[in-house]
PyMOL Python script that loads the backbone (N, CA, C, O; Angstrom):
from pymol import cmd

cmd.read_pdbstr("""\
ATOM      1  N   UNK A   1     137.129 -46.180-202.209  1.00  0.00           N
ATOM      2  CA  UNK A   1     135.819 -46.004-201.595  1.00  0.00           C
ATOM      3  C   UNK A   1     135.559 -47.103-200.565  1.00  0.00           C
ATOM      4  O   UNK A   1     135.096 -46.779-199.471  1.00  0.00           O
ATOM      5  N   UNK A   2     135.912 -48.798-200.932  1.00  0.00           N
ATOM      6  CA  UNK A   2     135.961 -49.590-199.927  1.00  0.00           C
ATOM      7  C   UNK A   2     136.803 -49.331-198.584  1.00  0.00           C
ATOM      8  O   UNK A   2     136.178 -49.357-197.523  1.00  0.00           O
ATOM      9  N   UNK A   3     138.022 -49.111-198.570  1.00  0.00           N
ATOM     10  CA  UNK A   3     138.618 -48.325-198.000  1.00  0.00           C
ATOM     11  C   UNK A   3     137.994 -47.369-196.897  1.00  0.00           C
ATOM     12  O   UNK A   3     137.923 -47.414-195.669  1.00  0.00           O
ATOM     13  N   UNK A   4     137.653 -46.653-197.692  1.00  0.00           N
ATOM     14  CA  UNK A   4     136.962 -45.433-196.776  1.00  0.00           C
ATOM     15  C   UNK A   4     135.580 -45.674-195.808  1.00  0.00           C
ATOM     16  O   UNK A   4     135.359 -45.192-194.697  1.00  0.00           O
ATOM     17  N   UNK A   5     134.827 -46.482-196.526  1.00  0.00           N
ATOM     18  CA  UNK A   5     133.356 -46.846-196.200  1.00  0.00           C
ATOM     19  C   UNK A   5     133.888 -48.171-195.726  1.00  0.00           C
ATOM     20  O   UNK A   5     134.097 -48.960-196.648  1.00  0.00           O
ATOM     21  N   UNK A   6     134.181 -48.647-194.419  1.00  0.00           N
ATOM     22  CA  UNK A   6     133.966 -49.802-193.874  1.00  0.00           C
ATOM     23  C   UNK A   6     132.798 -50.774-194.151  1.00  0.00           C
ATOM     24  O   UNK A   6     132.670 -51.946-194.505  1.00  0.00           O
ATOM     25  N   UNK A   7     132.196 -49.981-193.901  1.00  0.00           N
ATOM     26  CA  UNK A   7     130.361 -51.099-193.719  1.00  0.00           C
ATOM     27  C   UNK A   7     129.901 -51.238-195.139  1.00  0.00           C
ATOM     28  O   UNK A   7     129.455 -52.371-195.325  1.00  0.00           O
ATOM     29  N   UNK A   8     129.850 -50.386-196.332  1.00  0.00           N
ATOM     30  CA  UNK A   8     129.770 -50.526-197.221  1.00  0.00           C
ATOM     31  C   UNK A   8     129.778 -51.890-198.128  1.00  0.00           C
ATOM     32  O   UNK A   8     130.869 -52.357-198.455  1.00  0.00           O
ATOM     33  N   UNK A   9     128.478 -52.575-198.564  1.00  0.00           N
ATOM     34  CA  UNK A   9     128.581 -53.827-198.847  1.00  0.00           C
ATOM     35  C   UNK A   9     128.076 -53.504-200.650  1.00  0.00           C
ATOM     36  O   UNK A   9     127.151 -52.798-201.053  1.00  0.00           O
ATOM     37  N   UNK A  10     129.090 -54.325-201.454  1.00  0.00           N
ATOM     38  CA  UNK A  10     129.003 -54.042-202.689  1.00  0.00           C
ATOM     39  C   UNK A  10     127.939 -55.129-203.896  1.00  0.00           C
ATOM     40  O   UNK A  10     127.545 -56.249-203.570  1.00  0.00           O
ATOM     41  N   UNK A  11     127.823 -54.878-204.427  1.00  0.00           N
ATOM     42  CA  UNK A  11     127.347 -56.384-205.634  1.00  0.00           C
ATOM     43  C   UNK A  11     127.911 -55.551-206.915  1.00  0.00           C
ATOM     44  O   UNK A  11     127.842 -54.378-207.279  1.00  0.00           O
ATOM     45  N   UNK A  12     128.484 -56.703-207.399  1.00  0.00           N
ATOM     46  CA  UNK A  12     128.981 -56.487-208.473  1.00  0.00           C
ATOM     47  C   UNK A  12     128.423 -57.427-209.774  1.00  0.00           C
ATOM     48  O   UNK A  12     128.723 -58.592-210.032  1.00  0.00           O
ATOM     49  N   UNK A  13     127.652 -56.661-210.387  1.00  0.00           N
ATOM     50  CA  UNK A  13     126.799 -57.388-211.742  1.00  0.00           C
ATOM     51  C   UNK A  13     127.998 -57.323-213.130  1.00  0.00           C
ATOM     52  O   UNK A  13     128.843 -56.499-213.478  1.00  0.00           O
ATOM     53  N   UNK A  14     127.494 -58.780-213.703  1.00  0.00           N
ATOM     54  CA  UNK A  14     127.853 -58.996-214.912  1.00  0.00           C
ATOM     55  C   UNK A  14     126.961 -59.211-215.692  1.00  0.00           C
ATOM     56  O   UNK A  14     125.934 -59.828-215.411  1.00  0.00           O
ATOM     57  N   UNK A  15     127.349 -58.532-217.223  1.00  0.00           N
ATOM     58  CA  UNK A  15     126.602 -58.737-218.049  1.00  0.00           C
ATOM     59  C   UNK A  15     127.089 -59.116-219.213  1.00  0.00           C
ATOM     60  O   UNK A  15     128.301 -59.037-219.411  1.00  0.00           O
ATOM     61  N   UNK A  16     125.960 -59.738-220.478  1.00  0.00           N
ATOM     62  CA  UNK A  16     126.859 -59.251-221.809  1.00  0.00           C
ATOM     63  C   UNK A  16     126.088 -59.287-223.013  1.00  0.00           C
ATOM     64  O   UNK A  16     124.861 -59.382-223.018  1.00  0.00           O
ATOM     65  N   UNK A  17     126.634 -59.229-223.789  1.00  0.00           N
ATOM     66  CA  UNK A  17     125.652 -59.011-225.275  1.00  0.00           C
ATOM     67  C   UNK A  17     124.665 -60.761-225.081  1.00  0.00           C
ATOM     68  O   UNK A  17     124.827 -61.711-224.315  1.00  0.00           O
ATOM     69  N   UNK A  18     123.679 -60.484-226.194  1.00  0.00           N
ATOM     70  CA  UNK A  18     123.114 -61.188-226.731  1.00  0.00           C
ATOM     71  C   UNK A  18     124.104 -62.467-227.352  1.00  0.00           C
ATOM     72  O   UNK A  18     123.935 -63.664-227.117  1.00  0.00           O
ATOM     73  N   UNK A  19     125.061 -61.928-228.114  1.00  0.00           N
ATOM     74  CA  UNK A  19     125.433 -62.534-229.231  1.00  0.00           C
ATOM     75  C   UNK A  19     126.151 -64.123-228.436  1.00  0.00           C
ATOM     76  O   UNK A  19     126.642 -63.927-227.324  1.00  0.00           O
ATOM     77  N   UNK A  20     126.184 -64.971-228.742  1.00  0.00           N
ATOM     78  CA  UNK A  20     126.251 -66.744-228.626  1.00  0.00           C
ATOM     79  C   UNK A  20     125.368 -67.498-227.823  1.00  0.00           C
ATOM     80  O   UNK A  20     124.241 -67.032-227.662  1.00  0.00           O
ATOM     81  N   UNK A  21     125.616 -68.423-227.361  1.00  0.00           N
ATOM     82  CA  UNK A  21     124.812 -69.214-226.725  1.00  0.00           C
ATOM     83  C   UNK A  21     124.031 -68.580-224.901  1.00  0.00           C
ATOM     84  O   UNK A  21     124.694 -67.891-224.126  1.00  0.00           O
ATOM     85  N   UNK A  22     123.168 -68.853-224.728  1.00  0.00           N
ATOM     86  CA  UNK A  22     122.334 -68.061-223.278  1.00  0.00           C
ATOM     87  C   UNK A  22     123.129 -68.951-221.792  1.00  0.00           C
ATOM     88  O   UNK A  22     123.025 -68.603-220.616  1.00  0.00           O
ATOM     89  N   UNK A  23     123.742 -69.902-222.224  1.00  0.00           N
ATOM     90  CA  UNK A  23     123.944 -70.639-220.937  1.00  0.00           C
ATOM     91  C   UNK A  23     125.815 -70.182-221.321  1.00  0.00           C
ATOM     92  O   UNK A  23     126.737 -70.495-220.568  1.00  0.00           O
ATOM     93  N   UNK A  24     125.960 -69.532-222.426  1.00  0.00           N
ATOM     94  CA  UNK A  24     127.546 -69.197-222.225  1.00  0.00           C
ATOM     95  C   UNK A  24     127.606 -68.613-221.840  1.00  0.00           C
ATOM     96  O   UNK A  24     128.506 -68.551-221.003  1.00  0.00           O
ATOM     97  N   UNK A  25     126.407 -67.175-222.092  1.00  0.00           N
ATOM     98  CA  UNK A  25     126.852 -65.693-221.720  1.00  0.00           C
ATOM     99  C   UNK A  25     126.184 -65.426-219.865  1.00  0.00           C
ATOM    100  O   UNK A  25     126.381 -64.449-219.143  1.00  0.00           O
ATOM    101  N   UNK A  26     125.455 -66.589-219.586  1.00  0.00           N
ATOM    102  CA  UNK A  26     125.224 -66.648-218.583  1.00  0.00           C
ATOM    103  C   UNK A  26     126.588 -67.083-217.396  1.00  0.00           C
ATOM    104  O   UNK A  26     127.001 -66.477-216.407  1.00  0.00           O
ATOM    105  N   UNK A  27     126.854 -67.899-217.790  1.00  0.00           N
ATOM    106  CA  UNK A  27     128.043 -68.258-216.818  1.00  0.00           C
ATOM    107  C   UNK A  27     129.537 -67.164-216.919  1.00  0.00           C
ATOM    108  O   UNK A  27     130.379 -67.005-216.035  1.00  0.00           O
ATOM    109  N   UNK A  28     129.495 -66.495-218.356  1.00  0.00           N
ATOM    110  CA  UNK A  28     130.718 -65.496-218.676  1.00  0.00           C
ATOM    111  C   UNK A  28     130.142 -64.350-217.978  1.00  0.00           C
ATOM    112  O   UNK A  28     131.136 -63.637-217.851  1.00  0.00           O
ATOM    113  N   UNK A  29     129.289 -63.797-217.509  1.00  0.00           N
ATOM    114  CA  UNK A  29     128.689 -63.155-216.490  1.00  0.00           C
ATOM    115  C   UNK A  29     129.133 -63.379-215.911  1.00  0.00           C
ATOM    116  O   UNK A  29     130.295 -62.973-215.941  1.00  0.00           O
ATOM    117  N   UNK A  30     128.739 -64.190-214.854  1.00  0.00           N
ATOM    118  CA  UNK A  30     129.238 -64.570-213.390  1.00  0.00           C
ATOM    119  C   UNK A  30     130.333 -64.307-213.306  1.00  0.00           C
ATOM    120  O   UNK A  30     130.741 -63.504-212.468  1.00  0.00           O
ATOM    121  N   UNK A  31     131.367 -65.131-214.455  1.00  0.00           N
ATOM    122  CA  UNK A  31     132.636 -65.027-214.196  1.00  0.00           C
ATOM    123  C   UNK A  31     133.212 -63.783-214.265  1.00  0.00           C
ATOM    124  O   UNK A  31     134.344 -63.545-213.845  1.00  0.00           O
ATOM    125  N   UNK A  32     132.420 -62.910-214.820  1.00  0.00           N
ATOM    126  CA  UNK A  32     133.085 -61.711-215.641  1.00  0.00           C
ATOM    127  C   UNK A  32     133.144 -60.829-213.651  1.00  0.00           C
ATOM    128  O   UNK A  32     134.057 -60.090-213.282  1.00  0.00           O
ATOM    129  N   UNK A  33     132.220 -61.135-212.985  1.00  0.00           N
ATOM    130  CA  UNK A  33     131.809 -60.605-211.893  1.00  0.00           C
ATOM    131  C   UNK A  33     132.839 -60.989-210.909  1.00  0.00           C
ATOM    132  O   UNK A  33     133.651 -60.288-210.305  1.00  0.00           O
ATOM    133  N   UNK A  34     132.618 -62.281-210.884  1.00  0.00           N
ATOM    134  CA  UNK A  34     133.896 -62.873-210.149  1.00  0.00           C
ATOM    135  C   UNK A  34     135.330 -62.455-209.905  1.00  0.00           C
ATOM    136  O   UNK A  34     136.062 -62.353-208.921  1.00  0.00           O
ATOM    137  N   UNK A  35     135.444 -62.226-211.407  1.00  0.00           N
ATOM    138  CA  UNK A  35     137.145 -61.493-211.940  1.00  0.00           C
ATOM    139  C   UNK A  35     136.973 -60.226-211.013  1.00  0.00           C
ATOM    140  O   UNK A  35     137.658 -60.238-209.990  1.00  0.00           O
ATOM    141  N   UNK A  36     136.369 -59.421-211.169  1.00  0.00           N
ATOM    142  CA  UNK A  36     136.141 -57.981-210.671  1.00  0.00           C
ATOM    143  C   UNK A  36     136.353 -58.245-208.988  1.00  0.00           C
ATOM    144  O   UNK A  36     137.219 -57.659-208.338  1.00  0.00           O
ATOM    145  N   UNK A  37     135.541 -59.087-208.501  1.00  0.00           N
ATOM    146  CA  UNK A  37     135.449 -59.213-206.792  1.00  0.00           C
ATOM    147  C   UNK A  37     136.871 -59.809-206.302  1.00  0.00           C
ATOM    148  O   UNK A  37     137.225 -59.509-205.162  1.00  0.00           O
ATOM    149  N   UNK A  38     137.903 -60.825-207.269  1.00  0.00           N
ATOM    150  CA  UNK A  38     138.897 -61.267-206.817  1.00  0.00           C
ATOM    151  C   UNK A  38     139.596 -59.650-206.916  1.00  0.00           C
ATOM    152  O   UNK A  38     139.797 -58.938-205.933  1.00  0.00           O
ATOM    153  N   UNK A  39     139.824 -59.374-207.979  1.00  0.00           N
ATOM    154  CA  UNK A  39     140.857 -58.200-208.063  1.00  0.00           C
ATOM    155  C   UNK A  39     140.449 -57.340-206.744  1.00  0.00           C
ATOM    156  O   UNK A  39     141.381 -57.212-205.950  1.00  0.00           O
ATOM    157  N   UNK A  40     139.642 -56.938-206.498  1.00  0.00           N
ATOM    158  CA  UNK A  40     139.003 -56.028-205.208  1.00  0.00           C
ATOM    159  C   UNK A  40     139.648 -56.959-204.018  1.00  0.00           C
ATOM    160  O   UNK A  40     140.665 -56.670-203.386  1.00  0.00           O
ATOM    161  N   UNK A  41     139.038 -57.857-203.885  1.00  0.00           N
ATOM    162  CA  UNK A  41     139.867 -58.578-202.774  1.00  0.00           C
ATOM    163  C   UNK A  41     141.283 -58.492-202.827  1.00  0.00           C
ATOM    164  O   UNK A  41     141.964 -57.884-202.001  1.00  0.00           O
ATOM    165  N   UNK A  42     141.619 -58.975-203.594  1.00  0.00           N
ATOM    166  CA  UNK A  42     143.672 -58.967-203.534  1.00  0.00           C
ATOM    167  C   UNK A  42     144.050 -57.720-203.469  1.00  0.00           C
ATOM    168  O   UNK A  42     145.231 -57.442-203.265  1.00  0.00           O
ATOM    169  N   UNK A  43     143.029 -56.704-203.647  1.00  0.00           N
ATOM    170  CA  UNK A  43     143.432 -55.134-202.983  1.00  0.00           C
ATOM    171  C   UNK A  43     143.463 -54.947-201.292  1.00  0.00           C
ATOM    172  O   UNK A  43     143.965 -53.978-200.723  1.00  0.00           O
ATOM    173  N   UNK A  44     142.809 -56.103-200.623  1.00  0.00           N
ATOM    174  CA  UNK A  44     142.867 -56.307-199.512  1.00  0.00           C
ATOM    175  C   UNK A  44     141.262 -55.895-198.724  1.00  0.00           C
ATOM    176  O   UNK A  44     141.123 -55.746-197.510  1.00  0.00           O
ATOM    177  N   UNK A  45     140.139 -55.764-199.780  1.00  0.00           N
ATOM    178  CA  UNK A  45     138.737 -55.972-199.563  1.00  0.00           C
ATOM    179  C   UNK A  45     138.536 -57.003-198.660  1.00  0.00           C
ATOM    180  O   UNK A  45     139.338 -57.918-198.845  1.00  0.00           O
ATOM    181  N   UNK A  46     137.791 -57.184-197.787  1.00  0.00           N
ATOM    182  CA  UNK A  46     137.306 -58.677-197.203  1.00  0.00           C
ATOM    183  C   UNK A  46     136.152 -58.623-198.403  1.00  0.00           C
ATOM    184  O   UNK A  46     135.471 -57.730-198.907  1.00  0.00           O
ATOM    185  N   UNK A  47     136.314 -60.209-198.610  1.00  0.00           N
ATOM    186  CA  UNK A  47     135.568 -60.705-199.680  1.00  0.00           C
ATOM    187  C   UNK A  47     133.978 -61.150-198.883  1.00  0.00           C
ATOM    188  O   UNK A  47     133.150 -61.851-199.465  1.00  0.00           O
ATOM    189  N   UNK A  48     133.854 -60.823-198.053  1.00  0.00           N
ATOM    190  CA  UNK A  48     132.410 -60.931-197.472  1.00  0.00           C
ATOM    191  C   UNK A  48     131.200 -59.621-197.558  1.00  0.00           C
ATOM    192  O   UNK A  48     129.976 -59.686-197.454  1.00  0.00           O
ATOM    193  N   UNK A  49     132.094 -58.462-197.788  1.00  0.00           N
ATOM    194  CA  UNK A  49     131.580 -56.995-198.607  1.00  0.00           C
ATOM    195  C   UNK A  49     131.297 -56.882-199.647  1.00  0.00           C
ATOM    196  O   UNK A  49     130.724 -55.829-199.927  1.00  0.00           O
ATOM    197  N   UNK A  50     131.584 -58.068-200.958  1.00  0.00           N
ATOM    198  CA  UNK A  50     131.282 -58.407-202.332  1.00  0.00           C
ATOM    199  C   UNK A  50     130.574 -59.565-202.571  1.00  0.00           C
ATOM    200  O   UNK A  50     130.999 -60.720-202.542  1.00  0.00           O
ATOM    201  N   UNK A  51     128.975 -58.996-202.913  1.00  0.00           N
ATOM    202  CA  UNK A  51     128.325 -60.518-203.958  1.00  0.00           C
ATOM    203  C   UNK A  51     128.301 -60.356-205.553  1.00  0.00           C
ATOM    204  O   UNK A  51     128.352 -59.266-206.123  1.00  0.00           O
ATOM    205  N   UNK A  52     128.233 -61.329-206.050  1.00  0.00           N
ATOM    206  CA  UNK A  52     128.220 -60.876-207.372  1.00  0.00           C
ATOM    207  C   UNK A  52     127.211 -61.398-207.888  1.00  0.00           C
ATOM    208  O   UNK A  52     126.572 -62.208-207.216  1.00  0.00           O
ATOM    209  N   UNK A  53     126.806 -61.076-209.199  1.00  0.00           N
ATOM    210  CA  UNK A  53     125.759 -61.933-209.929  1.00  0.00           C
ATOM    211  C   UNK A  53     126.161 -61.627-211.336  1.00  0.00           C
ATOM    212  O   UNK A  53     126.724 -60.640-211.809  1.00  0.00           O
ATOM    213  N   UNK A  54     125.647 -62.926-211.976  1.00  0.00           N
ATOM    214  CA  UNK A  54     125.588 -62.542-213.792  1.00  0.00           C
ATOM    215  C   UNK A  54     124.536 -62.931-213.908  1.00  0.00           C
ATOM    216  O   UNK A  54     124.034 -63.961-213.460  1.00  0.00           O
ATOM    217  N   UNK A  55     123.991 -61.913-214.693  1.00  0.00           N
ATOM    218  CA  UNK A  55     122.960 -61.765-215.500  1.00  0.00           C
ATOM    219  C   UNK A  55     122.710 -62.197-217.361  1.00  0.00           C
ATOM    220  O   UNK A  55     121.719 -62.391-218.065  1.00  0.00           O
ATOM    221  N   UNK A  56     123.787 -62.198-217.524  1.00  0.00           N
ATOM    222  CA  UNK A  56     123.969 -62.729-218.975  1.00  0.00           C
ATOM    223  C   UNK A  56     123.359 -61.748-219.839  1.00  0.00           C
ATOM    224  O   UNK A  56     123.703 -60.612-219.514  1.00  0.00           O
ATOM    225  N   UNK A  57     122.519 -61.789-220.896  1.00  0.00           N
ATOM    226  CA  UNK A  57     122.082 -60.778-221.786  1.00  0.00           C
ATOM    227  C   UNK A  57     120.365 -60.403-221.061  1.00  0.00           C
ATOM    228  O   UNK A  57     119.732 -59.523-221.644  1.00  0.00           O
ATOM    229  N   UNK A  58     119.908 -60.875-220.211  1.00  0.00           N
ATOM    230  CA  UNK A  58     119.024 -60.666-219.748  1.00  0.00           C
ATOM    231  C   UNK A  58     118.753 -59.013-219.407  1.00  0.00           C
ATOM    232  O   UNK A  58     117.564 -58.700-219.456  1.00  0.00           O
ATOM    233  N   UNK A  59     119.842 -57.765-219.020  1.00  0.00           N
ATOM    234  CA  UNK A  59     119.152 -56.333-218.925  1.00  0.00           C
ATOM    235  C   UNK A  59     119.799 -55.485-219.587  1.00  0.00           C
ATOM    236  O   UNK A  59     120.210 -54.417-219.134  1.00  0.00           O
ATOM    237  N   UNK A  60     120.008 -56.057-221.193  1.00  0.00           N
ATOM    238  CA  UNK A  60     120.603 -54.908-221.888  1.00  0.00           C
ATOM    239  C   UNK A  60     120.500 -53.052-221.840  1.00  0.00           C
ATOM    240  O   UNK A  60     119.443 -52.420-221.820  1.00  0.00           O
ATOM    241  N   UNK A  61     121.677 -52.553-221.833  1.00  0.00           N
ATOM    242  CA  UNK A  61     121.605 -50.724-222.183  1.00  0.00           C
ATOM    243  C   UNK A  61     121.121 -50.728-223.075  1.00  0.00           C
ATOM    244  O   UNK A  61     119.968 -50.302-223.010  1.00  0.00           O
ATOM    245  N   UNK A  62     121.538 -51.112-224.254  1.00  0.00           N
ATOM    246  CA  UNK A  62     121.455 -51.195-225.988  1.00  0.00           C
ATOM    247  C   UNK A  62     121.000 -52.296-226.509  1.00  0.00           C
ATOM    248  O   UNK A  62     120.795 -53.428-226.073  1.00  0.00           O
ATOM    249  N   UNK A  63     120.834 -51.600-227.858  1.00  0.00           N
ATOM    250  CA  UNK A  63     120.630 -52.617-228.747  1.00  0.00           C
ATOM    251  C   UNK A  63     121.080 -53.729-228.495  1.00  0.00           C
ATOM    252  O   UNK A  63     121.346 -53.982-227.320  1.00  0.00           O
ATOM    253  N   UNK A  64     121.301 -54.734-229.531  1.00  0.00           N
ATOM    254  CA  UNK A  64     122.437 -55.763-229.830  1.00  0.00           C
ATOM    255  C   UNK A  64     122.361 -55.786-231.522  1.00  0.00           C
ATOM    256  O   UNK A  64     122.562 -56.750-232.260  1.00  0.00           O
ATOM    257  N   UNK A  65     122.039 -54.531-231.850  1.00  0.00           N
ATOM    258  CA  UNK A  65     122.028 -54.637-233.472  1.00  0.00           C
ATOM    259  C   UNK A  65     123.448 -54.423-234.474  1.00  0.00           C
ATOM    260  O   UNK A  65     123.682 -54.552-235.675  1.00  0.00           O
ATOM    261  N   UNK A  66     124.492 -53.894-232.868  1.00  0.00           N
ATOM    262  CA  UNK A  66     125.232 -53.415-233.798  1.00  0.00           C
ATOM    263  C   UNK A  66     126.629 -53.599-232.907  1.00  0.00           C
ATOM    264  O   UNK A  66     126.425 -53.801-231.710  1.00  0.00           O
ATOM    265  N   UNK A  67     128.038 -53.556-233.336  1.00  0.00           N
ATOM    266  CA  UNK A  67     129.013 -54.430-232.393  1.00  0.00           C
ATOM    267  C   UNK A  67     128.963 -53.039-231.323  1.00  0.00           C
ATOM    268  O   UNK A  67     128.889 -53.239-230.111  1.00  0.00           O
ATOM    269  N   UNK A  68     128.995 -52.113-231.686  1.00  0.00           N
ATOM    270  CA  UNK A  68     129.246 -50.751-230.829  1.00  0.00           C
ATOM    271  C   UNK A  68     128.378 -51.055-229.801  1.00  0.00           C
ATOM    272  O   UNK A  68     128.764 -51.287-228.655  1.00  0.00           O
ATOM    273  N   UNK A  69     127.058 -51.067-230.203  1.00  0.00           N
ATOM    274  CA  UNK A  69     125.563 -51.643-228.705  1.00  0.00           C
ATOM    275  C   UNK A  69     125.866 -52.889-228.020  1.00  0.00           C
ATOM    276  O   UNK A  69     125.751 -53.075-226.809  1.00  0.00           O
ATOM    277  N   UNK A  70     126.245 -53.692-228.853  1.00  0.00           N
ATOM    278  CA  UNK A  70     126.745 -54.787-228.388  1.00  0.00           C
ATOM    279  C   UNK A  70     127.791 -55.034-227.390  1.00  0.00           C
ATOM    280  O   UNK A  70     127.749 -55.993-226.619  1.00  0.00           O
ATOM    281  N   UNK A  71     128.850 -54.049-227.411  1.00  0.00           N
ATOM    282  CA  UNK A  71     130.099 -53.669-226.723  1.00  0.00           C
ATOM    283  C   UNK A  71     129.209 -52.805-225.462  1.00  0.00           C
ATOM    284  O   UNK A  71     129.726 -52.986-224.359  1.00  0.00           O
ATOM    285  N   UNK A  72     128.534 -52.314-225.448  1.00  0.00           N
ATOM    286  CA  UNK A  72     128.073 -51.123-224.213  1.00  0.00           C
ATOM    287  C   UNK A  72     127.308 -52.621-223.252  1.00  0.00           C
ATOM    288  O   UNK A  72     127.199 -52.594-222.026  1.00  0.00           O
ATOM    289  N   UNK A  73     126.873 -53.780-224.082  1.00  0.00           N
ATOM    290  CA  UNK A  73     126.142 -54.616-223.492  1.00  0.00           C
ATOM    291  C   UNK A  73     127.132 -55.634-222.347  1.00  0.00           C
ATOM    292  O   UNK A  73     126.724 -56.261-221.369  1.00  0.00           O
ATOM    293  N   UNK A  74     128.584 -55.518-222.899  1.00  0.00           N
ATOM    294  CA  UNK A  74     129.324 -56.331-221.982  1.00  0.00           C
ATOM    295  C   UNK A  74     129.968 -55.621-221.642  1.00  0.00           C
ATOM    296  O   UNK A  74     130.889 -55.040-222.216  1.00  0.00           O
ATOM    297  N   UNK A  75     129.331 -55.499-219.971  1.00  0.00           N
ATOM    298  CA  UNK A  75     129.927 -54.619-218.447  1.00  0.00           C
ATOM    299  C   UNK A  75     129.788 -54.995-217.421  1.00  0.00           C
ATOM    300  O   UNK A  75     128.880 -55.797-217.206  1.00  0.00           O
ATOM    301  N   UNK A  76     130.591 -54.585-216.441  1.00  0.00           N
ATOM    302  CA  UNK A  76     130.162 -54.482-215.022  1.00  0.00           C
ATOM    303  C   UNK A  76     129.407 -53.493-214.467  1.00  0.00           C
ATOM    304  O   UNK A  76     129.259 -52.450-215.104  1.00  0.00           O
ATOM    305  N   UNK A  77     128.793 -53.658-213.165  1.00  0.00           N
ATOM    306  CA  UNK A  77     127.984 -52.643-212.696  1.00  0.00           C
ATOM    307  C   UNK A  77     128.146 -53.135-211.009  1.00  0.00           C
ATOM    308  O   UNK A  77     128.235 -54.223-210.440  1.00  0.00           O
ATOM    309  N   UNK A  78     128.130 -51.704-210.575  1.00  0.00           N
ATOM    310  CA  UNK A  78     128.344 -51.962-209.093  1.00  0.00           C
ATOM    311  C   UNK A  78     127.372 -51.371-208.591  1.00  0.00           C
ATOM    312  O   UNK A  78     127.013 -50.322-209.127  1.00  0.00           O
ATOM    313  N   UNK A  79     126.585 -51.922-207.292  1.00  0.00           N
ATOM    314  CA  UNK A  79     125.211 -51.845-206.956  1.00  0.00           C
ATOM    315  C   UNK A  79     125.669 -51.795-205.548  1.00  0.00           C
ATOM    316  O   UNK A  79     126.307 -52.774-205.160  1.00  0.00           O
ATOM    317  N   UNK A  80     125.415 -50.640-204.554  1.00  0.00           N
ATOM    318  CA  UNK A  80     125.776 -50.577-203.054  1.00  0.00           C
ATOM    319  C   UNK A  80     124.587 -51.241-202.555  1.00  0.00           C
ATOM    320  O   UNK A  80     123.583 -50.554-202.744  1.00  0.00           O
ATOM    321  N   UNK A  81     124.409 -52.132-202.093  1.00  0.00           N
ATOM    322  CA  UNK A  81     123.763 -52.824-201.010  1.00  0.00           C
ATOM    323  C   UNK A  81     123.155 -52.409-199.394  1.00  0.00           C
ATOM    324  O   UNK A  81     122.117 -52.654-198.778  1.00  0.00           O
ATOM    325  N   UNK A  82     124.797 -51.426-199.026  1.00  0.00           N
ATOM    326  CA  UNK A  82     124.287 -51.433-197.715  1.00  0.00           C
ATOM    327  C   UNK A  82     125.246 -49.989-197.584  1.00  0.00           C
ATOM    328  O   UNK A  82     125.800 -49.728-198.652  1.00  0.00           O
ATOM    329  N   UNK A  83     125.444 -49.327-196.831  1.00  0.00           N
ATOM    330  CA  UNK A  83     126.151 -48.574-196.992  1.00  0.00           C
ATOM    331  C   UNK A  83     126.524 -47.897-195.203  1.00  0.00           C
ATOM    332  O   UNK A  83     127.334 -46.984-195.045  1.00  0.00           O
TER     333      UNK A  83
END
""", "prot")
cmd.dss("prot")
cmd.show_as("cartoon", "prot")
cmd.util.cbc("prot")
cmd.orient("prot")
């Protein structure tokens, strides 16, 4: 789709469960985002078409009552910006 859509500018969100510390799952966000935008790049993306952000447990899908909700809670999400 990058590929195809030149102008197309992406954000790529991280998230994740509730479960450990708020300043871990905050930064394992980011990173989790990060991972995603390098791999896109070394596909040969210009890395100026990708921002990322982590969000940490801050906009859960689910619960966090249970490992299954908990698991839907740590994802990526891609958000078109510009298109």
């Amino acid at each position: 789709v990058l590929d195809t859509y030149s102008a197309l500018l992406l954000l790529v969100e991280g998230h994740t469960s509730s479960e450990g510390e708020r300043g871990h799952n905050m930064a394992l966000s980011k990173d989790r985002a990060n991972a995603v935008k390098a791999y896109i790049v070394g596909r040969g993306i210009d890395a100026s078409r990708i921002e990322t952000a982590g969000y940490g447990p801050d906009r859960p899908i689910a619960s966090n009552d249970s490992e299954q909700d908990r698991g839907k809670n740590r994802r990526i999400e891609f958000k078109i910006l510009r298109q």
